[in-house]
Every structure is written in C-alpha cells, then in structure tokens.
PDB file with SEQRES, HELIX, SHEET and CRYST1 records, atoms N, CA, C and O in Angstrom:
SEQRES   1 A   82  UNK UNK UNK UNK UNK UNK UNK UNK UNK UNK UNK UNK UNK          
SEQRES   2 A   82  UNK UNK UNK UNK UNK UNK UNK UNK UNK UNK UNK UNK UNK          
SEQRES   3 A   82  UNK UNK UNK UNK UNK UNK UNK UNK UNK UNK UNK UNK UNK          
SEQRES   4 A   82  UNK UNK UNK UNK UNK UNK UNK UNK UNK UNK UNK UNK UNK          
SEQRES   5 A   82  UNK UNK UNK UNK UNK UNK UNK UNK UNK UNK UNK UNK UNK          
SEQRES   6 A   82  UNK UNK UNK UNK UNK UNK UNK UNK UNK UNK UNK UNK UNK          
SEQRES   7 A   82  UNK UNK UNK UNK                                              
HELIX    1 AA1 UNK A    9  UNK A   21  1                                  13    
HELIX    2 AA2 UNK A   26  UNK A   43  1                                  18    
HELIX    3 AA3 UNK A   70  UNK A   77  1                                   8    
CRYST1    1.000    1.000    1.000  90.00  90.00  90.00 P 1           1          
ATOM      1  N   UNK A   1     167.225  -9.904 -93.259  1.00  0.00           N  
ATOM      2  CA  UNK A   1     168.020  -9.797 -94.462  1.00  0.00           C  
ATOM      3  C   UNK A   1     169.494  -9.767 -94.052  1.00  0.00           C  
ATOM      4  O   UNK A   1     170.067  -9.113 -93.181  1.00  0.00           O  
ATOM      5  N   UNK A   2     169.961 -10.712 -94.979  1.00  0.00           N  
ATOM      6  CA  UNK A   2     171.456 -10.557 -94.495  1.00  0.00           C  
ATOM      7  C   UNK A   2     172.394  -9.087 -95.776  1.00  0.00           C  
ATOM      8  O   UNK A   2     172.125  -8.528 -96.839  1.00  0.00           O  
ATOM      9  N   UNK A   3     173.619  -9.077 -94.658  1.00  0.00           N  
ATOM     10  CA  UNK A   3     174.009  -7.729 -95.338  1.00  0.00           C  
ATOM     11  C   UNK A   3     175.561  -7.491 -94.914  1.00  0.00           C  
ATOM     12  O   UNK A   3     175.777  -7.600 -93.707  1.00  0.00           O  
ATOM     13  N   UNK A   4     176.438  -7.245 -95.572  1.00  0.00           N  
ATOM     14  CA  UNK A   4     178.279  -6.843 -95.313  1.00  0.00           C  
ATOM     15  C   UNK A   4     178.544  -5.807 -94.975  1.00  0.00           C  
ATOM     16  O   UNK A   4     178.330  -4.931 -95.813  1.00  0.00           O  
ATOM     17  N   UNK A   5     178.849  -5.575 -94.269  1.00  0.00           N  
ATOM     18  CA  UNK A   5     179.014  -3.943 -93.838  1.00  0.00           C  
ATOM     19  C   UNK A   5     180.485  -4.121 -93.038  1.00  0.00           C  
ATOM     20  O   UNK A   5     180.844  -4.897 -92.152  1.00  0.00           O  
ATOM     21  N   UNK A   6     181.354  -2.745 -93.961  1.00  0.00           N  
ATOM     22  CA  UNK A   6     182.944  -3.121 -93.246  1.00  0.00           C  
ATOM     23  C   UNK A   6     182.545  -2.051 -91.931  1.00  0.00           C  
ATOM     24  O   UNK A   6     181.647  -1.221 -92.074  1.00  0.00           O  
ATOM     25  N   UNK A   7     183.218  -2.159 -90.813  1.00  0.00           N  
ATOM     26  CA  UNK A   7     183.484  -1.344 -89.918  1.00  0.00           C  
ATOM     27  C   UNK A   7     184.996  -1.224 -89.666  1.00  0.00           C  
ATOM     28  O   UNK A   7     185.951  -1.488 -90.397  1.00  0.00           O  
ATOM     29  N   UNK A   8     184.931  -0.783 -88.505  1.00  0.00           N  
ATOM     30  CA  UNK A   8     186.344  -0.501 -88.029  1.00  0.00           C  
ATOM     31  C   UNK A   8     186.561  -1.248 -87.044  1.00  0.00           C  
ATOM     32  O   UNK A   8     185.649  -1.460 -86.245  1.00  0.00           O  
ATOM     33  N   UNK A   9     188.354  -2.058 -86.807  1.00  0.00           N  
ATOM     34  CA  UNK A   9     188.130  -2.893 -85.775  1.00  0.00           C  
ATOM     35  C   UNK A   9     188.082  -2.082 -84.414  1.00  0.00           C  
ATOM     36  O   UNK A   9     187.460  -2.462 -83.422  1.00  0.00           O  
ATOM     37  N   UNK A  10     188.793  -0.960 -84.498  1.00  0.00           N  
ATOM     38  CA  UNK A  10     188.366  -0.415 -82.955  1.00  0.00           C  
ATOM     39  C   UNK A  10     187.109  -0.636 -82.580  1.00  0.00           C  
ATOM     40  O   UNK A  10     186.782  -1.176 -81.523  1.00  0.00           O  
ATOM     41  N   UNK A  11     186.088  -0.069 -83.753  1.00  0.00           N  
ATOM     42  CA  UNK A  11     184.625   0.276 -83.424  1.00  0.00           C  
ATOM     43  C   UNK A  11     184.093  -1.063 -82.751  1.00  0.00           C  
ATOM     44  O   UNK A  11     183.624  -1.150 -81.617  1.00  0.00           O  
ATOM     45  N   UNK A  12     184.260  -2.094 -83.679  1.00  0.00           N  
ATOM     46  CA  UNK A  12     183.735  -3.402 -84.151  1.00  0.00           C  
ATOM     47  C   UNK A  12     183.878  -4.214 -82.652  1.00  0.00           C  
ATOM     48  O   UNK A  12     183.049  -4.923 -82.081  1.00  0.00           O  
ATOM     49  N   UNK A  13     185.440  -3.777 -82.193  1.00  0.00           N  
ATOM     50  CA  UNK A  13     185.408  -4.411 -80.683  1.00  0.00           C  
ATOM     51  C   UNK A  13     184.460  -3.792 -79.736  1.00  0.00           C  
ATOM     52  O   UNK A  13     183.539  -4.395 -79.185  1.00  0.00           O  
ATOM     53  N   UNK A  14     184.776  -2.449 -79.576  1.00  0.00           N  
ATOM     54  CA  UNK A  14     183.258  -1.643 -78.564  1.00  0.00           C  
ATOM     55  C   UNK A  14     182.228  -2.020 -78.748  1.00  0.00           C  
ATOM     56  O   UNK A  14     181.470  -2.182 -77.792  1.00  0.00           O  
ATOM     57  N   UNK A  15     181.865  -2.272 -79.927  1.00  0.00           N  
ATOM     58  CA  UNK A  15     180.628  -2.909 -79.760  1.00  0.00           C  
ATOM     59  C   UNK A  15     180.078  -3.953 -79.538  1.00  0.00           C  
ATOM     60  O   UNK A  15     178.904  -4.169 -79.236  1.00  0.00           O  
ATOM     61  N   UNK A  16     181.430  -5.048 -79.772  1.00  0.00           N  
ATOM     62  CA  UNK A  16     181.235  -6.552 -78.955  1.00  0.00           C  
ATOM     63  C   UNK A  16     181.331  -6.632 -77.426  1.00  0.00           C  
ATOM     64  O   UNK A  16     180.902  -7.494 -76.660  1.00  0.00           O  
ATOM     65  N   UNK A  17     182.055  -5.422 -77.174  1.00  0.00           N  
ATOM     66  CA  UNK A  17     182.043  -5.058 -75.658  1.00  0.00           C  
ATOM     67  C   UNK A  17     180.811  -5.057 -74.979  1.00  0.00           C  
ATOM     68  O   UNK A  17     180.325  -5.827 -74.151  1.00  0.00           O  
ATOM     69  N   UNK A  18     180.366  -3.905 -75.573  1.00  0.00           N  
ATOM     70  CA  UNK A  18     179.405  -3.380 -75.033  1.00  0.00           C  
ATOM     71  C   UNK A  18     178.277  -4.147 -75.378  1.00  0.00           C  
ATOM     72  O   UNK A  18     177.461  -3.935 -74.482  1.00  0.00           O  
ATOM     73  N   UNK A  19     177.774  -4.964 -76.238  1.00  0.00           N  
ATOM     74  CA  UNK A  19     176.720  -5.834 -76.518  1.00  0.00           C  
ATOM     75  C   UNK A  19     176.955  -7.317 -75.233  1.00  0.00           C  
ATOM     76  O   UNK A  19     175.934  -7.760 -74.707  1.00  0.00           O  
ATOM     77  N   UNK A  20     178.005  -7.787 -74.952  1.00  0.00           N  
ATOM     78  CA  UNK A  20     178.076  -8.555 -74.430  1.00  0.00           C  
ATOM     79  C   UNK A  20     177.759  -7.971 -73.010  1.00  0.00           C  
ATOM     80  O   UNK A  20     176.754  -8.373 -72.424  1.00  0.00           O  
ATOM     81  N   UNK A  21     178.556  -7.067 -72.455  1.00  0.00           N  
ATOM     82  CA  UNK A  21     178.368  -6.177 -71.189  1.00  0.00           C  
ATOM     83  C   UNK A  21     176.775  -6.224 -70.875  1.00  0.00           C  
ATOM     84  O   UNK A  21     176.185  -6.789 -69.955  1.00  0.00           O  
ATOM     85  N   UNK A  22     176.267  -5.421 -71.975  1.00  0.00           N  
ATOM     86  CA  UNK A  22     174.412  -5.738 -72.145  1.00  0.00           C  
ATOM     87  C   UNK A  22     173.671  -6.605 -72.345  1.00  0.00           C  
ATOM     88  O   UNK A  22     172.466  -6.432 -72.527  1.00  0.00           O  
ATOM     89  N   UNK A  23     174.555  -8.299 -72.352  1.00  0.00           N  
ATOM     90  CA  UNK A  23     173.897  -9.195 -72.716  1.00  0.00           C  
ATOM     91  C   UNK A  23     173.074  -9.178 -74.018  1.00  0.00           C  
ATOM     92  O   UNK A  23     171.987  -9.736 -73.874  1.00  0.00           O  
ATOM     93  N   UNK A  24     173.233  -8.836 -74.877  1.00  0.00           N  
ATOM     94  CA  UNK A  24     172.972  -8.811 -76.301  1.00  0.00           C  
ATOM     95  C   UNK A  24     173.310  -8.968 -77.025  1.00  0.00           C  
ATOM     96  O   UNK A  24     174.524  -9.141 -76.918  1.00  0.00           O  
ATOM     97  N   UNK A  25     172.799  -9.084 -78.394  1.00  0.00           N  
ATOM     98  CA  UNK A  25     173.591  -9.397 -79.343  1.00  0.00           C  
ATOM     99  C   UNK A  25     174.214  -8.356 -80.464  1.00  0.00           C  
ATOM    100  O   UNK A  25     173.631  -7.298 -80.698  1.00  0.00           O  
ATOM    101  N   UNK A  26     175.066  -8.611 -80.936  1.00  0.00           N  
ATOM    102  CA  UNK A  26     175.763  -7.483 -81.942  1.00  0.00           C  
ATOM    103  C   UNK A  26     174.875  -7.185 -82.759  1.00  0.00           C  
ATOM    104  O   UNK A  26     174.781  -5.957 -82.752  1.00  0.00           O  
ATOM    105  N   UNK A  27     173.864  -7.819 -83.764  1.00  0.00           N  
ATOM    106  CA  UNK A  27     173.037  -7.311 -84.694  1.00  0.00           C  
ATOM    107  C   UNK A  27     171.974  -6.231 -83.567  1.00  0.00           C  
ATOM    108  O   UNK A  27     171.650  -5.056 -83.738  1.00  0.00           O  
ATOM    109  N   UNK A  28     171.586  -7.300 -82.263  1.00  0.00           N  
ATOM    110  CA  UNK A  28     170.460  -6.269 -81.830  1.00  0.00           C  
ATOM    111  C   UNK A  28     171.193  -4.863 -81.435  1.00  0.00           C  
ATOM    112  O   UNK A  28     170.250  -4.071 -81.424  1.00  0.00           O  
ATOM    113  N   UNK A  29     171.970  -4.384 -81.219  1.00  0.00           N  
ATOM    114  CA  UNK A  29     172.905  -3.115 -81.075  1.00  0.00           C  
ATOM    115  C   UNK A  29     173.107  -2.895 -82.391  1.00  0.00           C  
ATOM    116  O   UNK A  29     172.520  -1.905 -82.826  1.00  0.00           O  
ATOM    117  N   UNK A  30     173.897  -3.648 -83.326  1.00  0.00           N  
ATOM    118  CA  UNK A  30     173.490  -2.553 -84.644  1.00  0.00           C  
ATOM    119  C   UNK A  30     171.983  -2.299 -85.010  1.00  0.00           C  
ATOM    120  O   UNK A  30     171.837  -1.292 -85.704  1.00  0.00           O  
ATOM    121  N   UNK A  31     171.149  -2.791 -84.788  1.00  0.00           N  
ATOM    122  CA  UNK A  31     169.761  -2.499 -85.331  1.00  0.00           C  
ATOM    123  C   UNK A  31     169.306  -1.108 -84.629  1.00  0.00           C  
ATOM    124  O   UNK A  31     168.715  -0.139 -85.106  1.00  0.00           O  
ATOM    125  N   UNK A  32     169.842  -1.383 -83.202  1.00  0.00           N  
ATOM    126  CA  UNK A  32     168.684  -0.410 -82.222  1.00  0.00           C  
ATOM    127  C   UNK A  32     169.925   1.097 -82.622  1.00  0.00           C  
ATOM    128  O   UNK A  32     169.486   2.238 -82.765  1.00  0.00           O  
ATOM    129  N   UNK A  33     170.997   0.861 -82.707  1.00  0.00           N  
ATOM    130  CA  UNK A  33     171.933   2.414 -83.392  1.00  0.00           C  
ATOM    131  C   UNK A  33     171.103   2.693 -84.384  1.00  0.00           C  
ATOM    132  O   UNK A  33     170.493   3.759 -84.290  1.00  0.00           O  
ATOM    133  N   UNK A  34     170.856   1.830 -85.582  1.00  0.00           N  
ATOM    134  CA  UNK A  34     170.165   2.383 -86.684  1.00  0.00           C  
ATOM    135  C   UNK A  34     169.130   2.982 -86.879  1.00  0.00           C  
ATOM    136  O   UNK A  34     169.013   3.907 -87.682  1.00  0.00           O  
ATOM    137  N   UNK A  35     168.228   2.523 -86.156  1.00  0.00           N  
ATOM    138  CA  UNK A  35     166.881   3.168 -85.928  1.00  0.00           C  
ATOM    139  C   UNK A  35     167.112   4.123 -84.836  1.00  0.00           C  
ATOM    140  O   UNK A  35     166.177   4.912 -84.969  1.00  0.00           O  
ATOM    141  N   UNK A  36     167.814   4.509 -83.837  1.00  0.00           N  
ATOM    142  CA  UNK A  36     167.929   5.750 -83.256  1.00  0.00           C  
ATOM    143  C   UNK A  36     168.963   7.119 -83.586  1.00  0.00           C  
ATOM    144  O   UNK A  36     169.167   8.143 -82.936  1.00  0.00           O  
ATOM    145  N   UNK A  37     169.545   6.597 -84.996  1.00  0.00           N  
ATOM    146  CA  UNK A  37     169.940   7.071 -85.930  1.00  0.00           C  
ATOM    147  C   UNK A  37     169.125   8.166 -86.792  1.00  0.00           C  
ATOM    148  O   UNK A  37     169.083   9.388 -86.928  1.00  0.00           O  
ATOM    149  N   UNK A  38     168.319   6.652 -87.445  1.00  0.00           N  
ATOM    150  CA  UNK A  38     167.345   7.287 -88.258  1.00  0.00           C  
ATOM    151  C   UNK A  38     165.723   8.151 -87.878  1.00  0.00           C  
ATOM    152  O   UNK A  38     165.003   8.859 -88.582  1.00  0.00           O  
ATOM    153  N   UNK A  39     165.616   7.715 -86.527  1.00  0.00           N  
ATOM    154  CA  UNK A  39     164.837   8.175 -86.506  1.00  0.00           C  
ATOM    155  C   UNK A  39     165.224   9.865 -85.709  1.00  0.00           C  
ATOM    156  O   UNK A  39     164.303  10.652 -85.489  1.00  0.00           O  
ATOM    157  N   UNK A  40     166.320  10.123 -85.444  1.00  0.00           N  
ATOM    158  CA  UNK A  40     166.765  11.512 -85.438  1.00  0.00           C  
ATOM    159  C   UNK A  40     166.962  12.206 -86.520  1.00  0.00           C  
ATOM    160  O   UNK A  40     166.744  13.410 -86.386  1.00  0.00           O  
ATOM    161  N   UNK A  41     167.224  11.934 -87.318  1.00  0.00           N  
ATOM    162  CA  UNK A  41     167.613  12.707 -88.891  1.00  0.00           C  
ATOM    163  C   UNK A  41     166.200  12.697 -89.378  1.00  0.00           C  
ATOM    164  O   UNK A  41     166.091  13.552 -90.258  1.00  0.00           O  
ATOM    165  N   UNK A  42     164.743  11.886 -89.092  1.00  0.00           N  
ATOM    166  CA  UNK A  42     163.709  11.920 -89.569  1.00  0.00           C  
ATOM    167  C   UNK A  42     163.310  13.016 -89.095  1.00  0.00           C  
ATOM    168  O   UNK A  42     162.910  13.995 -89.725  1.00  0.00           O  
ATOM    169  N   UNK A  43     163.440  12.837 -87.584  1.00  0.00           N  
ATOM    170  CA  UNK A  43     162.329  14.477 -87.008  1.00  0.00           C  
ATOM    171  C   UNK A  43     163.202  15.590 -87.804  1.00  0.00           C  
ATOM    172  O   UNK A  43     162.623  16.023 -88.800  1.00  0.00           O  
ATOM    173  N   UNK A  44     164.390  16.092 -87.570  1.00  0.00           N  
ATOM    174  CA  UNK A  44     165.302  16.820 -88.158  1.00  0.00           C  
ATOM    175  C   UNK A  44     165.241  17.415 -89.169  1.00  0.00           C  
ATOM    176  O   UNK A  44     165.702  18.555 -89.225  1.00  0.00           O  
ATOM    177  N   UNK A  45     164.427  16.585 -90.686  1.00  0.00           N  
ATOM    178  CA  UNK A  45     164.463  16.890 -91.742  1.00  0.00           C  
ATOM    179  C   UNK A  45     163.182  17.704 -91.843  1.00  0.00           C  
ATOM    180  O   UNK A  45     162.055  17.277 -91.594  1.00  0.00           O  
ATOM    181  N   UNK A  46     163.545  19.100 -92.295  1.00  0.00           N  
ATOM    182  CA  UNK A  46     162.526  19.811 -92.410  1.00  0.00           C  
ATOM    183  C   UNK A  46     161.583  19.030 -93.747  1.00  0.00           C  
ATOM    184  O   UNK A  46     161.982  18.281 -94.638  1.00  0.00           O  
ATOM    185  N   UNK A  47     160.060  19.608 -93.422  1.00  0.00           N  
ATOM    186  CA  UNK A  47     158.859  19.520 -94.903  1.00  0.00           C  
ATOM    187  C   UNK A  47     159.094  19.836 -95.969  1.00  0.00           C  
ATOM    188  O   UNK A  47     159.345  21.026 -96.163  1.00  0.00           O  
ATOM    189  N   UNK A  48     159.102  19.160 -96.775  1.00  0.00           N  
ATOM    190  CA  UNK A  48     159.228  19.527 -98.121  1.00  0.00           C  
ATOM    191  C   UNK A  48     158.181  20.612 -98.568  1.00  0.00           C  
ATOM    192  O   UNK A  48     156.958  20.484 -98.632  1.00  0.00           O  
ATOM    193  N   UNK A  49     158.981  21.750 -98.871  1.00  0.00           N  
ATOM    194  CA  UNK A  49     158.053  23.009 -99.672  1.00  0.00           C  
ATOM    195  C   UNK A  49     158.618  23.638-100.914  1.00  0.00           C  
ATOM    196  O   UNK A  49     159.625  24.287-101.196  1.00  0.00           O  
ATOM    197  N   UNK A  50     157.655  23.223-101.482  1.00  0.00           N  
ATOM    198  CA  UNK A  50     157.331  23.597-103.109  1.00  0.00           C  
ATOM    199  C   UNK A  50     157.874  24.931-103.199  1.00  0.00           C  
ATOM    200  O   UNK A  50     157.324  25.781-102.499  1.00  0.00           O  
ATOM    201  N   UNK A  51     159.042  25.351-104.068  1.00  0.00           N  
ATOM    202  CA  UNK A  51     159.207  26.896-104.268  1.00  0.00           C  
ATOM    203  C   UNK A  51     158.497  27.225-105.206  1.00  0.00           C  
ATOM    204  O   UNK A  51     158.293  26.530-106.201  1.00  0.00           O  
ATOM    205  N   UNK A  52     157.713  29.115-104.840  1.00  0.00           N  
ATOM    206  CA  UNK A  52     156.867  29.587-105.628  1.00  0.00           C  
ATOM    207  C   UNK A  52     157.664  29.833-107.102  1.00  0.00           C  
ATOM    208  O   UNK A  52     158.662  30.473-107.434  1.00  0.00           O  
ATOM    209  N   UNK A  53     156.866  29.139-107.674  1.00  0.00           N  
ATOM    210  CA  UNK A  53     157.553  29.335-109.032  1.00  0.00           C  
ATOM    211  C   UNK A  53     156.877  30.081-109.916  1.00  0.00           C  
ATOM    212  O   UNK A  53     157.214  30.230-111.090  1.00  0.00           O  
ATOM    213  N   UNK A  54     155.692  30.679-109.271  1.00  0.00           N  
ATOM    214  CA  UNK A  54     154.674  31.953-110.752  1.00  0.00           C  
ATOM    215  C   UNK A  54     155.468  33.071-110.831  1.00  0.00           C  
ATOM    216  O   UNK A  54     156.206  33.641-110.028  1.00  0.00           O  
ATOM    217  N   UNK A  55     155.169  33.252-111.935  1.00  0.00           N  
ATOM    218  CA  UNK A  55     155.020  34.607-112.761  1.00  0.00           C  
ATOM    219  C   UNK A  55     154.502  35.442-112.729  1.00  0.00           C  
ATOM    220  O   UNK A  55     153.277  35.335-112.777  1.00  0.00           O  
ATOM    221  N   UNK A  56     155.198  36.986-112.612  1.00  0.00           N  
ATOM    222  CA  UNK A  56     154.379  38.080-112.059  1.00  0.00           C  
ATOM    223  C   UNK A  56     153.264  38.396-113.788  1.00  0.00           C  
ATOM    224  O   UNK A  56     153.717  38.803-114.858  1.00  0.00           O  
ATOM    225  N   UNK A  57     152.244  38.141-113.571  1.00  0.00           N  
ATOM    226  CA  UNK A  57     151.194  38.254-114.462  1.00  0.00           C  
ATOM    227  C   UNK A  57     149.715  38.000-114.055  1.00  0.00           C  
ATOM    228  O   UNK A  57     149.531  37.582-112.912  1.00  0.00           O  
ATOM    229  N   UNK A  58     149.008  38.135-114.586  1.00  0.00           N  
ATOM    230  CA  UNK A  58     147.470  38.132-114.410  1.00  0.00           C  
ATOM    231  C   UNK A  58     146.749  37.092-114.917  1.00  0.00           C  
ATOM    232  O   UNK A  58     145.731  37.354-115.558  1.00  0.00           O  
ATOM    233  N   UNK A  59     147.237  35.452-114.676  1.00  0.00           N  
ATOM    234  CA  UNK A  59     146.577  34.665-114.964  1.00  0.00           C  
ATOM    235  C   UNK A  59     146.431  34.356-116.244  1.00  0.00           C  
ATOM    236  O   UNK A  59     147.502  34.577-116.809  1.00  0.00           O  
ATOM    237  N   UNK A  60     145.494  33.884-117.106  1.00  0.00           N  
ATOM    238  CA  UNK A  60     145.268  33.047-118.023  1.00  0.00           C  
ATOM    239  C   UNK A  60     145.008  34.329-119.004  1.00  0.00           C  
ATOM    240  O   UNK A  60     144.715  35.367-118.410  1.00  0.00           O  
ATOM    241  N   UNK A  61     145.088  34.403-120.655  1.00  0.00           N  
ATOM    242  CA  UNK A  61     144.930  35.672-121.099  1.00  0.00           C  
ATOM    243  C   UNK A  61     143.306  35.356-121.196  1.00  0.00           C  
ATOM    244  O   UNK A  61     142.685  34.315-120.981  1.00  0.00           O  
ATOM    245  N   UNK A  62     142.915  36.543-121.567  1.00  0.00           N  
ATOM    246  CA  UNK A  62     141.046  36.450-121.461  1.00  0.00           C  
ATOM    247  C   UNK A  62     140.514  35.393-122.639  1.00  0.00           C  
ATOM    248  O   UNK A  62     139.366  34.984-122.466  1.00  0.00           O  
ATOM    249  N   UNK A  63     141.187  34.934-123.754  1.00  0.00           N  
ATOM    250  CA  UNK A  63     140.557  34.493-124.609  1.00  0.00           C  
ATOM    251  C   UNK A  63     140.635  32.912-123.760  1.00  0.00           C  
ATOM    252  O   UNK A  63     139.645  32.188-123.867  1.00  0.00           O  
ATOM    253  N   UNK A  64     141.461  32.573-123.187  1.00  0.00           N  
ATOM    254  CA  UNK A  64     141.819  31.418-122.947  1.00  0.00           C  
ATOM    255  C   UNK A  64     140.859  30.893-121.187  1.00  0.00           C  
ATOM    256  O   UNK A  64     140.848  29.802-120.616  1.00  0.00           O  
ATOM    257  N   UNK A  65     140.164  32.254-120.796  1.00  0.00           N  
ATOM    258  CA  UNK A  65     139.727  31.759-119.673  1.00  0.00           C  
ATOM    259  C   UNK A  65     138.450  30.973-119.592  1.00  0.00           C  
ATOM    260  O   UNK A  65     137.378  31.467-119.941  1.00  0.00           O  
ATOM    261  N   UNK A  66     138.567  29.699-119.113  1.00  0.00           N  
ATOM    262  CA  UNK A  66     137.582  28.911-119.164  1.00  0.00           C  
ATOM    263  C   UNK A  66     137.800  27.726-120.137  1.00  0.00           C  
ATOM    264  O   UNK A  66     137.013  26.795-120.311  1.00  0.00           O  
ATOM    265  N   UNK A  67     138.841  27.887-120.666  1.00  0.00           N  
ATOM    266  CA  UNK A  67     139.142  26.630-121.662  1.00  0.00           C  
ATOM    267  C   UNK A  67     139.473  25.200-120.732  1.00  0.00           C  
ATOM    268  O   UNK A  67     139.592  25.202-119.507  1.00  0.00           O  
ATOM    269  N   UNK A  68     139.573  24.164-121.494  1.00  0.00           N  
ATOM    270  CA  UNK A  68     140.262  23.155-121.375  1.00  0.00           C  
ATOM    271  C   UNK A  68     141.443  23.065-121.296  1.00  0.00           C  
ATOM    272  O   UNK A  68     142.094  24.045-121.657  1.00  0.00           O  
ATOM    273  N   UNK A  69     142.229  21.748-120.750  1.00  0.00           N  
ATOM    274  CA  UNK A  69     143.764  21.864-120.795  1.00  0.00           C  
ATOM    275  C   UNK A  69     143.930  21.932-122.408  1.00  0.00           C  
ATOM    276  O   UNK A  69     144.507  22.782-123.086  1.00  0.00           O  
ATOM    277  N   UNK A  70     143.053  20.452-122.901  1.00  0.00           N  
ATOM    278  CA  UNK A  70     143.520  20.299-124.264  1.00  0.00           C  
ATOM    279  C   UNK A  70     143.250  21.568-124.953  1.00  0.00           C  
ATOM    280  O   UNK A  70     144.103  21.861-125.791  1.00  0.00           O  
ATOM    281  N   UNK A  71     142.109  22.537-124.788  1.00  0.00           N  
ATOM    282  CA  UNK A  71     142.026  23.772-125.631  1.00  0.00           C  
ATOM    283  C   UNK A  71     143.501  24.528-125.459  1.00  0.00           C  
ATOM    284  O   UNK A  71     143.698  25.382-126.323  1.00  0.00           O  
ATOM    285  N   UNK A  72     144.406  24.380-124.635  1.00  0.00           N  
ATOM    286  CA  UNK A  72     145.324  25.208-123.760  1.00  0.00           C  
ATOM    287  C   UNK A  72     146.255  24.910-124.603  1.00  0.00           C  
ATOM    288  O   UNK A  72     146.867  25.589-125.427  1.00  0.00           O  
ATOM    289  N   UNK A  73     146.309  23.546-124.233  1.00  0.00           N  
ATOM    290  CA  UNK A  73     147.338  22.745-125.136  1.00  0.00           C  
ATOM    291  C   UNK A  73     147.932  22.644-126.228  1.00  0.00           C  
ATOM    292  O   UNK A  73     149.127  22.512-126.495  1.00  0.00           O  
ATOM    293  N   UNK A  74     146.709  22.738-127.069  1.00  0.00           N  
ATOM    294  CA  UNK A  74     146.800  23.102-128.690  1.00  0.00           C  
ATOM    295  C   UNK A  74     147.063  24.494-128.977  1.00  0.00           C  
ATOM    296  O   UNK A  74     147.765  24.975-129.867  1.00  0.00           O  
ATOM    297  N   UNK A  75     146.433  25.020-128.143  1.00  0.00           N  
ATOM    298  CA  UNK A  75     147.084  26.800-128.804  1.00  0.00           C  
ATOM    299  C   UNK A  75     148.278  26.792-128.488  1.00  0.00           C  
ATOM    300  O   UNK A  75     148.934  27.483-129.267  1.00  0.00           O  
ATOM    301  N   UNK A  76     149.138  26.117-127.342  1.00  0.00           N  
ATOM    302  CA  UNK A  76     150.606  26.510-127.320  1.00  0.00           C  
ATOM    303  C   UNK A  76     150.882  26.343-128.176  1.00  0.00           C  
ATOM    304  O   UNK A  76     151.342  27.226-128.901  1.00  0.00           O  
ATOM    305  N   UNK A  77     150.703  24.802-128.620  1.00  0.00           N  
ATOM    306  CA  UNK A  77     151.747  23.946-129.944  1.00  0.00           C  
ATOM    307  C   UNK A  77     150.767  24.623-131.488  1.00  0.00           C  
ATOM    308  O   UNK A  77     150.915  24.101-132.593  1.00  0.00           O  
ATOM    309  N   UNK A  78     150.019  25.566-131.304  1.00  0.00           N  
ATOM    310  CA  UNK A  78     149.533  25.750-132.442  1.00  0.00           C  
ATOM    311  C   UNK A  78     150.389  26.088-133.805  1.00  0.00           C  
ATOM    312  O   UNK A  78     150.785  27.221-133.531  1.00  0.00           O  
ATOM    313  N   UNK A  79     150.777  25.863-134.771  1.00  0.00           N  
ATOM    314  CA  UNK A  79     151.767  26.239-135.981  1.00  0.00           C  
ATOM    315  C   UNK A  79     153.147  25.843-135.658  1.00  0.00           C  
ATOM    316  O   UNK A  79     154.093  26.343-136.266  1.00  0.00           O  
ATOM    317  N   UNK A  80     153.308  24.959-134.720  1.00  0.00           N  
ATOM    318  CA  UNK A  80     154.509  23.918-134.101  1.00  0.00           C  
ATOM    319  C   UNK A  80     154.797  22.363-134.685  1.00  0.00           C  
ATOM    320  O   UNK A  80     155.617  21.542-134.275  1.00  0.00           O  
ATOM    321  N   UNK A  81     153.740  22.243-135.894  1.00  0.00           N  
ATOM    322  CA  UNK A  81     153.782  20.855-136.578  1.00  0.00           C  
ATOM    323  C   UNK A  81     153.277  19.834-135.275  1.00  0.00           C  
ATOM    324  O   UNK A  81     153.327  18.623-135.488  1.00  0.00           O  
ATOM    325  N   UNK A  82     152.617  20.493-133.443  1.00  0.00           N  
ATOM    326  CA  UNK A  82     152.611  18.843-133.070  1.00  0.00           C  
ATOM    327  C   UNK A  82     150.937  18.816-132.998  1.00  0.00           C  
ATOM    328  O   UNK A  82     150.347  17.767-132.738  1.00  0.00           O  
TER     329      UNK A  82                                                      
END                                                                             
C-alpha cells in the first residue's frame, strides 16, 4: 500500500544513510522501525480488565429469581408506556 508520510529532513537523511550503509532499502527500514515499534508497545500494553461495576446488594429480589430476561425486562419498564 502506498502512503505520505512527512518526516524530517534531518531524520529522512539518517535514514537514507543508514539504509544504504545496510544495503537496503528506505521502505525496508521504515517497515522493520514500525513493527519493532509496534510490537514493543504491544507486549507493554497491559490486559484489558473489566472494572467491577456491582452493587453492594443481594442479587435478584426473590420474586424475580428464576425469571427470564424478558420476564426482567418487562417489570422494569412496567407502567413506563414501553
């Protein structure tokens, strides 16, 4: 995929430097930065965890235990017109 990306000319020369120095090419040096980029910020990023979001209470009230969602459902919105 092609793609524009401004840099800097300082940068832009080091890296023609140094790609040529390495016999390579400028995209393969921007590619292999990117992915050793990204794949540091990948390990890095901690797991996504769900904050506990309950309510200090005792579960479902007794009339409601064992219902359906839809039984659940309708008693919220019960006398709510939905």
């Amino acid at each position: 995929m092609k793609t524009t990306v401004e840099i800097s000319d300082p940068l832009l020369r080091d890296a023609r430097k140094v790609a040529a120095r390495e016999g390579t090419t400028l995209r393969a040096l921007i590619e292999q930065g990117l992915r050793r980029i990204l794949s540091e910020r990948k390990q890095r990023k901690p797991a996504f965890r769900l904050r506990d979001a309950s309510f200090k209470g005792r579960g479902l009230h007794p009339d409601m235990q064992g219902a359906t969602w839809e039984q659940i459902r309708d008693k919220i919105y019960e006398g709510r017109g939905g």
